[in-house]
Structure formats: structure tokens, C-alpha cells
C-alpha positions in Angstrom: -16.5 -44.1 -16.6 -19.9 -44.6 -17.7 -21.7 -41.7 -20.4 -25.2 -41.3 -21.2 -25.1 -41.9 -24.9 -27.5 -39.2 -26.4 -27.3 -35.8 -26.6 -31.1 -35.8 -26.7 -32.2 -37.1 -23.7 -34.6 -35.4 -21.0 -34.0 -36.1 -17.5 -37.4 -35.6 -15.8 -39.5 -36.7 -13.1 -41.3 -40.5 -13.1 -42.9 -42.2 -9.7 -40.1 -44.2 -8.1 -42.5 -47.4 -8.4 -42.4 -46.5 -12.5 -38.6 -46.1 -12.5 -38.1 -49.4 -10.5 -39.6 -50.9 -13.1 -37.1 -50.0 -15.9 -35.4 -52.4 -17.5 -31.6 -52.5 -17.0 -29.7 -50.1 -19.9 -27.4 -52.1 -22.4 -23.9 -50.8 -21.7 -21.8 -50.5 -25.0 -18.3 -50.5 -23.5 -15.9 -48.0 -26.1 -12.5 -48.6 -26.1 -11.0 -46.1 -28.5 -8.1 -43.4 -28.7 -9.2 -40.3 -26.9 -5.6 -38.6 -26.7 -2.6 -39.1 -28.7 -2.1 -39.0 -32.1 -5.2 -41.1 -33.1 -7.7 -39.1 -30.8 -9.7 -37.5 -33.5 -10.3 -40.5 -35.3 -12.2 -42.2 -31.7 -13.9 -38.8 -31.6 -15.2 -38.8 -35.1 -16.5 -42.7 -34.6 -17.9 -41.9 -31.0 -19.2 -38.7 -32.4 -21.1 -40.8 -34.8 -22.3 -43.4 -33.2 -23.9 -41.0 -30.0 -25.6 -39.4 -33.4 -27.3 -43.0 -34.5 -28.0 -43.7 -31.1 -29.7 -40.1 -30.4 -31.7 -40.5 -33.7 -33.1 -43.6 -32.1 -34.2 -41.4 -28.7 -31.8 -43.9 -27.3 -34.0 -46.7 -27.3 -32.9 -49.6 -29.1 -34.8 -53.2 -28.7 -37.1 -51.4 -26.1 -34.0 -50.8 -23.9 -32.0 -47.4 -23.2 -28.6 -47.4 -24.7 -25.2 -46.3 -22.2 -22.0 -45.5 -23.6 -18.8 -46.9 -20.9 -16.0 -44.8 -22.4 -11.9 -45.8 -21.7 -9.4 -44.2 -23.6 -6.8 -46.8 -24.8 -4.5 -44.4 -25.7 -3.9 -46.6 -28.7 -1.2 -48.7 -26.4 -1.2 -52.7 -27.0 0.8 -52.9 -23.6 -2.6 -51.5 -22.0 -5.2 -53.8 -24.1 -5.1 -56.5 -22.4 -6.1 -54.4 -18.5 -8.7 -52.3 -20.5 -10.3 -54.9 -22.4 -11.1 -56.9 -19.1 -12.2 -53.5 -17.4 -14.4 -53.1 -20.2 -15.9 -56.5 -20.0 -15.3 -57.8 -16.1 -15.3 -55.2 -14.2 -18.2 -52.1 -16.3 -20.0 -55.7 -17.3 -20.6 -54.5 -20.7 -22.9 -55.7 -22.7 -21.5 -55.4 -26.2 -17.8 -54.0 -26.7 -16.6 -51.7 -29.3 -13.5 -51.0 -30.5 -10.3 -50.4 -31.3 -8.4 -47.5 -33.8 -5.2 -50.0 -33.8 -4.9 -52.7 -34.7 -1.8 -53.8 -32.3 -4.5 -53.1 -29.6 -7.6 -54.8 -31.6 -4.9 -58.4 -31.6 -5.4 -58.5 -27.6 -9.0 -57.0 -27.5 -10.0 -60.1 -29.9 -8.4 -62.5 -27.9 -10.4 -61.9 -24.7 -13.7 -61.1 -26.4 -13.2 -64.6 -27.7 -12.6 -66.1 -24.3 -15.5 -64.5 -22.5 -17.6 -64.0 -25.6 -18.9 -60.7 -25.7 -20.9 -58.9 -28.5 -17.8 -57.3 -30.2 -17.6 -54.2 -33.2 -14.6 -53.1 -34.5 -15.4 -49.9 -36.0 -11.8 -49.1 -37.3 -8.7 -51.5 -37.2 -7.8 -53.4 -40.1 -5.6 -56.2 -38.6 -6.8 -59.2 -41.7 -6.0 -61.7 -38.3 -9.4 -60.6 -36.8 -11.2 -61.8 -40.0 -9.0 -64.5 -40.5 -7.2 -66.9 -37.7 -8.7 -65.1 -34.6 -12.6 -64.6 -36.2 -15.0 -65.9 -33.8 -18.9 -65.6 -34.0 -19.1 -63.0 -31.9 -16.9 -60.6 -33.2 -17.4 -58.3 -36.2 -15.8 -55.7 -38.6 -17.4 -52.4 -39.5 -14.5 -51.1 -41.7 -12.5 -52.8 -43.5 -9.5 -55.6 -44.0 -6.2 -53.5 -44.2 -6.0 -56.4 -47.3 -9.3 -55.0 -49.1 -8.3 -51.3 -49.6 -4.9 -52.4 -51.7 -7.1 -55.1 -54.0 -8.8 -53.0 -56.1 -6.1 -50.3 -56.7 -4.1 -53.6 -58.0 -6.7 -54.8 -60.2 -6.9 -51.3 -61.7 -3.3 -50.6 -62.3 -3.3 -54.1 -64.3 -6.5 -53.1 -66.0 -4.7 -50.2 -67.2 -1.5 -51.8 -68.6 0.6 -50.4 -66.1 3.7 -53.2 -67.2 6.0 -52.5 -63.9 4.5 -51.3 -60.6 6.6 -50.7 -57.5 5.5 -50.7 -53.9 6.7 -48.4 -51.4 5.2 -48.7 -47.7 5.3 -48.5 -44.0 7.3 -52.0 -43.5 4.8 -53.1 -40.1 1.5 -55.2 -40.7 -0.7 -52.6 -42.2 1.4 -52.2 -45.0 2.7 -55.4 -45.2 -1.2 -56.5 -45.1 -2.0 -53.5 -47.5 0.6 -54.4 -50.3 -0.6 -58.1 -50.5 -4.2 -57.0 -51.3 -2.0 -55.1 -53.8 -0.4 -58.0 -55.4 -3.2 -60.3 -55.2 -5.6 -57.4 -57.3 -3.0 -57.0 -59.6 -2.5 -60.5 -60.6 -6.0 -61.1 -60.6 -6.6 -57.7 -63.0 -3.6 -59.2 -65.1 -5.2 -62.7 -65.3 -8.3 -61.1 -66.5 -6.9 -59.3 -68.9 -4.6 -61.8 -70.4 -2.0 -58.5 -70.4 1.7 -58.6 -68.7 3.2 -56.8 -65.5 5.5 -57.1 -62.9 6.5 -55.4 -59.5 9.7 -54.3 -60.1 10.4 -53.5 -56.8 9.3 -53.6 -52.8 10.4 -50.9 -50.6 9.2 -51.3 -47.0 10.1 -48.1 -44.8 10.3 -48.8 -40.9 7.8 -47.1 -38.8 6.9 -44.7 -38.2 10.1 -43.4 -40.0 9.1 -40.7 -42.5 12.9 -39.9 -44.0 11.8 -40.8 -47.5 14.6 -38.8 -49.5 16.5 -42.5 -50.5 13.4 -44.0 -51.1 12.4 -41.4 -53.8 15.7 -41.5 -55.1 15.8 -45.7 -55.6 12.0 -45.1 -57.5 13.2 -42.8 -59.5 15.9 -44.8 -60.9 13.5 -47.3 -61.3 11.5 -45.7 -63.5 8.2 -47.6 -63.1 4.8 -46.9 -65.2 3.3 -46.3 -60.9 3.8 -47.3 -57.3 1.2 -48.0 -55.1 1.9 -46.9 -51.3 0.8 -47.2 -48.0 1.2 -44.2 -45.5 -1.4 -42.2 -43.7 -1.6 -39.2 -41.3 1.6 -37.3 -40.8 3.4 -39.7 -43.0 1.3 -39.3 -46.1 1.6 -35.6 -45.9 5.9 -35.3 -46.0 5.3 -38.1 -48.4 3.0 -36.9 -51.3 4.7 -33.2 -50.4 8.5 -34.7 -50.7 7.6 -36.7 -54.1 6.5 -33.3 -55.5 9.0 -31.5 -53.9 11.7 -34.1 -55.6 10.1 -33.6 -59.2 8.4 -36.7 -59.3 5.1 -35.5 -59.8 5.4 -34.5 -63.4 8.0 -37.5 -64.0 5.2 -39.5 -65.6 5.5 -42.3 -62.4 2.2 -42.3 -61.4 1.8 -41.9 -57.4 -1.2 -44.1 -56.0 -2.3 -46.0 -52.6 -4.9 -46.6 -50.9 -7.5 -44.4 -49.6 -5.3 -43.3 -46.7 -3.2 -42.1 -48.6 -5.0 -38.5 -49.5 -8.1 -39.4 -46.0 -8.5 -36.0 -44.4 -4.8 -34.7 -45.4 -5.5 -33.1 -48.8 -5.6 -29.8 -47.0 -2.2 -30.4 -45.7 -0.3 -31.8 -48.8 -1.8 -28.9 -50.9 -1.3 -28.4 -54.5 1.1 -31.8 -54.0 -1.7 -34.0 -53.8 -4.5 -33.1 -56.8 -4.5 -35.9 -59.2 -3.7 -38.5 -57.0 -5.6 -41.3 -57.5 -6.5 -43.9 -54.6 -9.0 -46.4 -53.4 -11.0 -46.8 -50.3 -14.8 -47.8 -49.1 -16.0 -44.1 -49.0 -15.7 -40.8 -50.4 -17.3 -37.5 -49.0 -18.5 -36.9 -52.8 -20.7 -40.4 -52.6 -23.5 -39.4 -54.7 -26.7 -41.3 -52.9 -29.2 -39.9 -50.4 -27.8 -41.5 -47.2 -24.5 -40.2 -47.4 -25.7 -36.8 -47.9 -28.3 -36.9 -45.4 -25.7 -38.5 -42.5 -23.0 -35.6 -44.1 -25.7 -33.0 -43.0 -26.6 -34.4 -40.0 -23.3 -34.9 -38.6 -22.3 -31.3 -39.7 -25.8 -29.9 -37.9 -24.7 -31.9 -34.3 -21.0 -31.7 -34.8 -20.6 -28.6 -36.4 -17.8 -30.1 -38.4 -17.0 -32.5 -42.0 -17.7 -36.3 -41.6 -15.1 -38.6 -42.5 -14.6 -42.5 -43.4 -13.8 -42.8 -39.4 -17.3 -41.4 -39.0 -19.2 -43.6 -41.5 -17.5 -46.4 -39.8 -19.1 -45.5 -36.1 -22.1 -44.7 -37.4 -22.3 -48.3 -38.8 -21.2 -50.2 -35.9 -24.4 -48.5 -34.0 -26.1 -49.3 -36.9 -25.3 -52.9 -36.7 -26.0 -52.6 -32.9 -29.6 -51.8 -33.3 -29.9 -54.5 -35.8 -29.0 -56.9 -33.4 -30.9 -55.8 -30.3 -34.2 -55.0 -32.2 -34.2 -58.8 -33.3 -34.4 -59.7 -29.4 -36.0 -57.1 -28.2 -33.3 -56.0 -26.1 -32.6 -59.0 -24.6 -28.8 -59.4 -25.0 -28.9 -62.8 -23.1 -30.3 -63.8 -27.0 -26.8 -63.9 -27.7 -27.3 -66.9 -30.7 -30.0 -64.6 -32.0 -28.2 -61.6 -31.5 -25.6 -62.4 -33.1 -27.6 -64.1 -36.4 -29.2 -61.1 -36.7 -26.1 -59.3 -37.2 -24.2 -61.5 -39.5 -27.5 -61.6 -41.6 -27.9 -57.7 -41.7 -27.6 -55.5 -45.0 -27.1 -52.0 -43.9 -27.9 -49.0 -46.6 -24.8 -47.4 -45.1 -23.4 -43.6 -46.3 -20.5 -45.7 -48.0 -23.1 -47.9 -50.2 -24.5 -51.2 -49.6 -22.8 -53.2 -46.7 -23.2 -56.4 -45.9 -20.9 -59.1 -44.0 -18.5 -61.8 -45.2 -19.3 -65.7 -43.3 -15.9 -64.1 -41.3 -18.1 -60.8 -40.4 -16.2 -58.7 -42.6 -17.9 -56.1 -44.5 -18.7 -56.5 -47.9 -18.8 -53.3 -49.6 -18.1 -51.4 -52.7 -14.3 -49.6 -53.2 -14.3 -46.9 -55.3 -11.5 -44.7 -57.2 -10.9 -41.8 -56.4 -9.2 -38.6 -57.5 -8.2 -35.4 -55.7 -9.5 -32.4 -57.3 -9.6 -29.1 -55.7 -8.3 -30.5 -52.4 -11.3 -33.2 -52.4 -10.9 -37.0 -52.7 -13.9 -37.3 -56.0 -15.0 -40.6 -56.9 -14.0 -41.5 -60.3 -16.3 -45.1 -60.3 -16.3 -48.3 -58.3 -13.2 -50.1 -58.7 -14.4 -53.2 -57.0 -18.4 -53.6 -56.4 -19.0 -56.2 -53.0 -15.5 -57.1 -52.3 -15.1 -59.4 -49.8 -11.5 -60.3 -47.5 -10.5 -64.0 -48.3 -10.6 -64.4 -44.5 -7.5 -67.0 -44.7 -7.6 -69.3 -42.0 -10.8 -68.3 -40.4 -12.4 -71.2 -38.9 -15.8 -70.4 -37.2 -17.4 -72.3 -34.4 
């Protein structure tokens, strides 16, 4: 299973005495979707992490870096028997993964038995940061709680009086509509104004029949509704609310950053003037995001993405933590100090992480214009998860 990770390196002669001599490669195990519906989000994170790695000639703390790839077919019933693959049987170094966060639930739970290095580059599950967070494990994206704070706060800021929430009724959304609620209290608190959520309407998924839905929040009649739906979902969403008049009802449609991520093309004219939040935008307007945007494009030959910013931090945070031992993973204390001390100048702004080893990182607001999600301003500069019940040690 194992995959050289650079697509710059040069396989040449050396004595046998000189290559003898080599220090063993750190082996960062991948567990990530490689088929099925989330494949092209593992792509677009392996894609950018083999890019940070390549840009370091594959050398990081003196040591040659080897990707161990295994598709985990985003199926929780298989975590369990991949994650111990991963870590018993490849003897990976430091483990990274998953997309979902069903899977990420029983990756954590063994990482924190055998205590391995572990990145999650994607999955949101708020239990990683929060009841299961261990010192060894760490979050490159975000909380699915942090994306649904700052839209909140916003929407209070605003005056919207009566909000409804309309989401995917599993723990994403669930997790998602209570960042909601607690930004909006907190933006109504600060405000000294008045609101209310008139209404929450959970939708089982991954059911995307949303014809009594929009019927119910249209005789509702509230100033906005903030959502939670991505992919395929999002798409028959945004185009069904349009399609059902909504759009020009004066009920503002928002969500989080999912919402609109990598579907404008699909929902068309449906989806300009949406308004969402997230941790990145392709239209960031600082020198790292457009160098990694050009970059990626050059070895890709294809648009980065949030999914990609996300991978190309986790090697980020990788190097961080092998340069501060030289490459001597058996540092582990060290290793992992260096990490939870690191600030990354990342495409998606300043990143740092939370005592739980969430990041800490800007959310902006965003608009879709011409089919592109624009930032509009930071909602929320440095927001951090809450990282309820977290107990390290």
C-alpha cells in the first residue's frame, strides 16, 4: 500500500554502503475516501499535501517522507480494521485522516489507545475536540460547531427578529445548528437587540425531498434561515428554494460555507447572493493563498478548494513537528509541543490551535457573485471551538 510521496523525486544511483546508511523514511499513514461519493474531497487533500511535501524535496526533519495510502471508503463499519492496518500492521508513523466524521469517531479511539501522531485534515465531529481530544491528536479544519457561530452572530447583528433552521437531522447538522444558536445569542447579547428561532426543521439523511419543508418556511415567514446541506443536497436545495419562489420572497437563504463549497456551478443562477460562512474562500486576498492557488493549479492542473487548504495544512503542521526533532518521531512529547505551539501563515489566514488542538482561525462572509463564493469581511477573527468536555492528559 505504501506511495512515495513526491512527485519530484529522482531515483538514481548511490553505493550500497551510502544507502545502508539512510535513515528509516517516516511513513504518514492516509486514511481518506478514494471512491464513493467523498473521493474527490481525499484527492484534493492528498493532492495537496504530496504538493507541501514535494516543495520540501521530501525531506522533512532530515528524514524522507512516505505516504501509506488506504481508501476507507468513507464506511464507519471498516474504521476500526483500517485504522489498526494503518497503525499495527504499515507501522505508521504519524496517521492522517478521515473525510467523515462517523469514521474519524473510531479512528480517534484507537489513535488514543496506541498513541500515534494523528491529523485530521477534514471531519468536523466537535467529539474529537471535545470528550475524545487527547494530546496526540489534532484538527486541521474545523469544528462542524465553528462554521454555524459566526453566521449566528451575524444574522443577530443584523436585526434579523426570527430565524429558522432547516438542516440535515444527523450530527453535522445537529452540531452545525448549535454553533448557530450559540452565535446568535451571543450577537443578540451584544447587541442588546431581540430574536428568536421560530422554528427547527431537521430533514433525515441523506433525504433531499425538501418540497414540505419549503412549504412549512414559507408559511413561516421568517426575516432568514440558516441551513446545513452540502454536495448533492445543497444543489436540489438552493435550486428547489428558487424553483418554489422563495428567492425573491424576501426570507433570506444562508448556511454555512457548505452550503454554496464547490456547487455554485451546479445550482447556477439559484445560488448568487447567497450569503454563508466558512474558514476560506478562493477570493482570499493575501499572498499565500494566491501563491498555493497557483501552485496547485501548475501540478494539478485544476482549482483548489477548502478540502485542499485543509491537506496542505495538515503537512504543514507535519513539518512543524518533525523539524523540531529532527526527524526523530520517538520525540513524541516534543513532537507533539511543537505542534500544539505552531502558528501556520496558512492560504485561509492565520491558524493557530485551541489547548483542545482545534484550529483557531478567522471565518469570513461570503457572498456568491458570478458563480464565486467572494468574501464580504471576517465575520469572526480567531474563533476558537468551546471544546466541551475535553479533558487533556
Amino acid at each position: 500500500m505504501g506511495a512515495a510521496a513526491g512527485a519530484g523525486a529522482i531515483a538514481g544511483f548511490a553505493p550500497t554502503k551510502f544507502a545502508i546508511a539512510q535513515p528509516a523514511k517516516v511513513r504518514v499513514g492516509l486514511l481518506l475516501p478514494y471512491s464513493g461519493t467523498f473521493a474527490r474531497i481525499g484527492e484534493a487533500i492528498t493532492n495537496a499535501m504530496v504538493m507541501r511535501f514535494a516543495q520540501a524535496k521530501d525531506m522533512m526533519g532530515g528524514r524522507e517522507i512516505e505516504l501509506v495510502k488506504l481508501d476507507s471508503e468513507a464506511a464507519p463499519p471498516k474504521a476500526t480494521e483500517n485504522t489498526s492496518k494503518l497503525v499495527n500492521s504499515e507501522k505508521v508513523d504519524v496517521l492522517v485522516g478521515p473525510v467523515h466524521s462517523g469514521v474519524a469517531m473510531a479512528m480517534a479511539k484507537i489513535a488514543r489507545e496506541e498513541g500515534v501522531i494523528t491529523v485530521i485534515p477534514n471531519a468536523g465531529a466537535d467529539q474529537i475536540t471535545g470528550p475524545l481530544c487527547a494530546p496526540n491528536i489534532f484538527r486541521a479544519s474545523f469544528s462542524n460547531w465553528q462554521p454555524g457561530y459566526p453566521m449566528g452572530r451575524v444574522l443577530a447583528e443584523e436585526g434579523k427578529k426570527r430565524v429558522a433552521l432547516c438542516y440535515w437531522n444527523y450530527g453535522a447538522g445537529q452540531q452545525s445548528a448549535q454553533g448557530f444558536k450559540d452565535g446568535y445569542a451571543d450577537g443578540l447579547k451584544e447587541t442588546g437587540g431581540d430574536g428568536e428561532i421560530v422554528k427547527e426543521i431537521g430533514v433525515p439523511f441523506p433525504d433531499v425531498e425538501f418540497q414540505s419543508v419549503l412549504s412549512e418556511i414559507a408559511a413561516l415567514k421568517p426575516d432568514a434561515v440558516y441551513t446545513f446541506f452540502a454536495g448533492g443536497g445543497a444543489v436540489k436545495f438552493v435550486k428547489d428554494w428558487a424553483a418554489a419562489g422563495l428567492k425573491d420572497s424576501g426570507i433570506e437563504l444562508t448556511g454555512a460555507g457548505f452550503l454554496t463549497e464547490g456547487v455554485t456551478e451546479a445550482q447556477g443562477e439559484a445560488a448568487e447572493g447567497l450569503r454563508t460562512t466558512l474558514h476560506y474562500a478562493d477570493t482570499l486576498d493575501n499572498e499565500v493563498n494566491k501563491i498555493f492557488r497557483r501552485n496547485y493549479k501548475e501540478m494539478w492542473g485544476k482549482e483548489a478548494d477548502v478540502y485542499g487548504v485543509q491537506g496542505y495544512d495538515t503537512a504543514e503542521l507535519i513539518r512543524i513537528g518533525l523539524e523540531a526533532v529532527d526527524g526523530d518521531v520517538g520525540a513524541k512529547d516534543d513532537m507533539i509541543a511543537a505542534m500544539a505551539g505552531a502558528t501556520i501563515d496558512s492560504p485561509r489566514g492565520p491558524l493557530s490551535l485551541s489547548p483542545a488542538h482545534n484550529p483557531v482561525q478567522n471565518f469570513y462572509l461570503r457572498k456568491v457573485v458570478n458563480g464565486v463564493n467572494t468574501v464580504e469581511r471576517i465575520a469572526v477573527e480567531a474563533l476558537a471551538d468551546p471544546a466541551k468536555g475535553c479533558r487533556m492528559g
